[in-house]
C-alpha positions in Angstrom: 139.6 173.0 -64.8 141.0 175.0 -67.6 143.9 177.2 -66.0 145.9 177.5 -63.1 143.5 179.8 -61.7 140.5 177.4 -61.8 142.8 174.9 -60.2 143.7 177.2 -57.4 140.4 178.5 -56.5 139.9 174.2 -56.1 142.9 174.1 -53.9 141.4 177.1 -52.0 138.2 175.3 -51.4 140.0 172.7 -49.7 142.1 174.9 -47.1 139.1 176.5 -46.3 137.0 173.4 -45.4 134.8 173.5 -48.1 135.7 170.1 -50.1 138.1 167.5 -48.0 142.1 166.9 -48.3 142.4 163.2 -49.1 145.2 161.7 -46.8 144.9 158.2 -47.8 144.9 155.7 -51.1 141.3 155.3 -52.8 139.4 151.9 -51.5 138.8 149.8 -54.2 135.3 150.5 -53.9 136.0 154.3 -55.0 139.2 153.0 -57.6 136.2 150.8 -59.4 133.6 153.7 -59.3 135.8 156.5 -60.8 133.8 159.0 -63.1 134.1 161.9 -65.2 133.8 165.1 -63.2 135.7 163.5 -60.0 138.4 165.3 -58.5 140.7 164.7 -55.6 143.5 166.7 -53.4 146.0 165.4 -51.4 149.2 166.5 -50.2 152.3 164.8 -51.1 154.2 162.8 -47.4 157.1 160.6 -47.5 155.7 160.0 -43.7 153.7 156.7 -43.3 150.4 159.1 -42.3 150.6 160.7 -45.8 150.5 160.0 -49.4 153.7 159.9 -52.1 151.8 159.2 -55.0 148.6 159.0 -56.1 146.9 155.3 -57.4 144.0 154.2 -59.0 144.4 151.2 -60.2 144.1 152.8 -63.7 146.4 152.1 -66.6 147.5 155.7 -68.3 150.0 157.0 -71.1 152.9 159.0 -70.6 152.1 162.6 -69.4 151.4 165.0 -71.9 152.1 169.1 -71.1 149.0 171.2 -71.7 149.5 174.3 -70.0 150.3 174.1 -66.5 148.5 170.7 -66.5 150.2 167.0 -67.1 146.8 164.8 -68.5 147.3 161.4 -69.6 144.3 158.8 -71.2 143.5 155.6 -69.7 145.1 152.6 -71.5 144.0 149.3 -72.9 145.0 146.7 -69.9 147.5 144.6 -70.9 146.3 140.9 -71.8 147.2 138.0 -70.2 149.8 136.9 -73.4 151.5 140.8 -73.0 151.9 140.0 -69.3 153.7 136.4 -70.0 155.4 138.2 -73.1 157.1 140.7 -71.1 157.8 138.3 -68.1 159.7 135.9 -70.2 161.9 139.2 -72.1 162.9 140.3 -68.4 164.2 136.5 -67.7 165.5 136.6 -71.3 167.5 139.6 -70.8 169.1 138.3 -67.3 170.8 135.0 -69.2 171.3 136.2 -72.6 174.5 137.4 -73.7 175.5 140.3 -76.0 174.6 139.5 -79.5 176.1 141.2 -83.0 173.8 143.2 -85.1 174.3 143.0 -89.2 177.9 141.9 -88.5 179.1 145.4 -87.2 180.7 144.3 -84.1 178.3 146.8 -82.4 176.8 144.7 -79.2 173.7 145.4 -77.5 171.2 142.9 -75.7 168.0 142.3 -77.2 165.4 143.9 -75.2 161.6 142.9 -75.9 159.9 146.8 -76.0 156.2 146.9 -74.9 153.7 147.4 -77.5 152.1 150.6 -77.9 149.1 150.4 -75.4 145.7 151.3 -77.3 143.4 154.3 -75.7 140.6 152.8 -74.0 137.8 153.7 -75.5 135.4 154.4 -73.0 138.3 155.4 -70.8 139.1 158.6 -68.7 141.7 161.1 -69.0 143.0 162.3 -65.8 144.2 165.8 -65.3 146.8 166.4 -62.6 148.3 170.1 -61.2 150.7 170.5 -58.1 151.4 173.7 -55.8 153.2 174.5 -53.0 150.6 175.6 -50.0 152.5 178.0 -47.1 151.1 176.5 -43.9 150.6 179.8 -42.0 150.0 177.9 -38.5 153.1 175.6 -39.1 155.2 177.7 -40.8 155.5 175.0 -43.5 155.4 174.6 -46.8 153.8 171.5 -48.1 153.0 170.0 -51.5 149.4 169.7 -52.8 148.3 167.2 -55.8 144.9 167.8 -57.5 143.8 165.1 -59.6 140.7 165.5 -61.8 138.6 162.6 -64.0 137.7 163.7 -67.3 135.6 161.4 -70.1 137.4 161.1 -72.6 134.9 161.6 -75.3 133.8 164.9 -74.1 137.2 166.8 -72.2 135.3 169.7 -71.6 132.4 168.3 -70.9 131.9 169.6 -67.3 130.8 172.3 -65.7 133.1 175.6 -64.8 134.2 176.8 -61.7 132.1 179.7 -61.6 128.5 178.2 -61.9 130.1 175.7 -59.1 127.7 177.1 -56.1 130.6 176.2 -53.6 133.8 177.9 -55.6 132.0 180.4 -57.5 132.3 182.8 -54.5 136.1 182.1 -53.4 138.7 184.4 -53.5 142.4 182.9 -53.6 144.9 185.3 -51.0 147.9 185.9 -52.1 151.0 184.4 -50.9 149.4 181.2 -49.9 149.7 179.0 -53.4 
């Protein structure tokens, strides 16, 4: 997906009926089988029907802006000695009082930072774009997600939009994204 247009001739393919609108959370069947080249849409519910955020299980890195894309890589889990680590500085800071840094009177508590989490290797990148859809039946406007699975290896590894046999032939109307 390498612009906005790609991303909305995907969208497109799923108003139409062509590839399905997710409206519920990945089994953990589908969260342990995710691969390069997998993408998903959903639109964004506070109602209990509906999604608010996307999971997958998946450790990532903060966003990172490319375009009018956020992608993040997969992360290193955290081992079992981070997990007590960081457990035992969030009791730490609940009892511990204000301490003095190099004299200066300046006070602070003594938070234990995460480490910097290492890429995973053979991890994915995910790839994530949002629009607004107008719902001609409803009158609504409602917020789709698209999240795509990249390797991280090879980015731009897969396959365009174009030689896609389903999206090479769609046309995205105007007004509707």
């Amino acid at each position: 997906i390498r612009n906005s247009n790609d991303a909305f001739v995907i969208l497109e393919a799923v108003r139409t009926g062509i590839f399905p609108l997710r409206k519920q959370r990945l089994s953990q069947v589908e969260r342990d089988s995710l691969a390069p080249g997998q993408v998903f849409v959903w639109t964004e519910s506070s109602e209990s029907s509906g999604l608010e955020r996307w999971t997958d299980g998946r450790k990532w890195s903060a966003s990172r802006t490319r375009d009018v894309f956020l992608i993040y890589e997969e992360r290193e889990e955290p081992s079992v000695d981070e997990n007590v680590e960081k457990a035992q500085a969030r009791m730490n800071n609940w009892v511990q009082q204000p301490a003095t840094v190099n004299g200066s009177g300046d006070l602070f508590n003594i938070f234990a930072f995460p480490k910097d989490r290492l890429p995973k290797l053979d991890g994915l990148m995910k790839q994530t774009f949002s629009a607004w859809v107008n719902d001609f039946t409803t009158g609504q406007r409602v917020k789709w997600h698209l999240s795509a699975y990249l390797s991280r290896q090879n980015p731009n590894g897969l396959p365009s939009v174009e030689s896609h046999p389903a999206l090479a032939r769609i046309q995205v109307p105007d007004g509707v994204y």
